[in-house]
VMD Tcl script that draws the C-alpha trace (Angstrom):
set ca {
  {-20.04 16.81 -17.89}
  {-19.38 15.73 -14.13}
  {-20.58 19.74 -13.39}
  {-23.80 18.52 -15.33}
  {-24.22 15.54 -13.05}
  {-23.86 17.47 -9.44}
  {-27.46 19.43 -9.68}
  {-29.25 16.33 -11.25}
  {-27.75 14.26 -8.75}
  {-28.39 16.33 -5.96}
  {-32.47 16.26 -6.88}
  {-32.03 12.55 -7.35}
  {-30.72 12.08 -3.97}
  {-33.17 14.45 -2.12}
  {-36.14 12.18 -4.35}
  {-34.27 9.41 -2.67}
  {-34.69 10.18 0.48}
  {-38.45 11.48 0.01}
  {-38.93 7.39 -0.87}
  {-36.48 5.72 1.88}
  {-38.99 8.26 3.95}
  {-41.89 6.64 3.13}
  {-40.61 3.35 2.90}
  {-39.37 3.11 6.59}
  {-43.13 5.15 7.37}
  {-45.00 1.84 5.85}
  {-42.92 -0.38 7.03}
  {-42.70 0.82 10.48}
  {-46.47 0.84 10.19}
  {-46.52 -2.83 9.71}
  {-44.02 -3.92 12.17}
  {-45.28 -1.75 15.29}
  {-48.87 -0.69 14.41}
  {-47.98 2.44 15.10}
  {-48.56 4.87 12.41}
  {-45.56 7.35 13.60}
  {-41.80 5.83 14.49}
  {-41.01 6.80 18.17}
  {-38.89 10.11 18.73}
  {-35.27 8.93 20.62}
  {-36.63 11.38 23.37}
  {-40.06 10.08 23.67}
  {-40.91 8.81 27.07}
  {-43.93 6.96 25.84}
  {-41.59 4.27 23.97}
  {-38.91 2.43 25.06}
  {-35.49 1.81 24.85}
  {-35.56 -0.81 22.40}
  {-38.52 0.27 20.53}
  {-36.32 3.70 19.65}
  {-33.37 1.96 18.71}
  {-35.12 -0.53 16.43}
  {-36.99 2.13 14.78}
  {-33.51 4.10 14.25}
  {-32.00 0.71 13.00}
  {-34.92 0.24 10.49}
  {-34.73 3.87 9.49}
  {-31.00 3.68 8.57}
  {-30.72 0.49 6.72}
  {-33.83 1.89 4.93}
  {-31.83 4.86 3.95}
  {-28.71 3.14 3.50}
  {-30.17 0.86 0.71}
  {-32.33 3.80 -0.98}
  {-29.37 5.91 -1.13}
  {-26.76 3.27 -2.52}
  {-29.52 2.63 -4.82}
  {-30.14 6.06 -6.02}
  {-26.52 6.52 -6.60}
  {-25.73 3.37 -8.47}
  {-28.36 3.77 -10.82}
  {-26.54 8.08 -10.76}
  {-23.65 6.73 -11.77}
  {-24.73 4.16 -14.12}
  {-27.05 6.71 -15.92}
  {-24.26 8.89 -16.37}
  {-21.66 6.11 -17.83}
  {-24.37 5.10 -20.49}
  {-25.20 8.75 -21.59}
  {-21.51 10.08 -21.53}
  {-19.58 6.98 -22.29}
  {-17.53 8.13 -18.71}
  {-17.12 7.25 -15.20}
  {-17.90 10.01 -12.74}
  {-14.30 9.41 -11.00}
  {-12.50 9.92 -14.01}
}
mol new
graphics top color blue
foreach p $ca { graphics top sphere $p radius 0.5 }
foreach p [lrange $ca 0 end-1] q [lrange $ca 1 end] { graphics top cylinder $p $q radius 0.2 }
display resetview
């Protein structure tokens, strides 16, 4: 079953990130105005501005992804009747 699980979950995860993508694009939108994050290279932004973008981005992800996978691994355990680390 778990060998089931791996390819599903790995389309899952990649949806996952497609959404925590545009989730941290509106948001940033709203925050900043700007309609693209800054680049940690780009001159045109600062300091701050980069590093709050990069914060943003990775909570964003963070929560997606925990998300994604709970609901994974929950999915599984009511179709099989099994936890994935058993």
């Amino acid at each position: 079953m778990k060998l089931l699980f791996r390819p599903l979950s790995m389309v899952i995860s990649v949806l996952g990130g497609l959404v925590s993508a545009a989730l941290f694009k509106r948001l940033w939108r709203a925050v900043s105005g700007d309609a693209e994050a800054p680049e940690a290279t780009s001159p045109d932004h600062s300091t701050r501005e980069v590093l709050l973008a990069a914060l943003l981005q990775g909570a964003i992800f963070g929560v997606v992804k925990a998300g994604v996978d709970r609901a994974g691994a929950k999915g599984f355990r009511k179709m099989t009747g099994k936890h994935l680390d058993t």
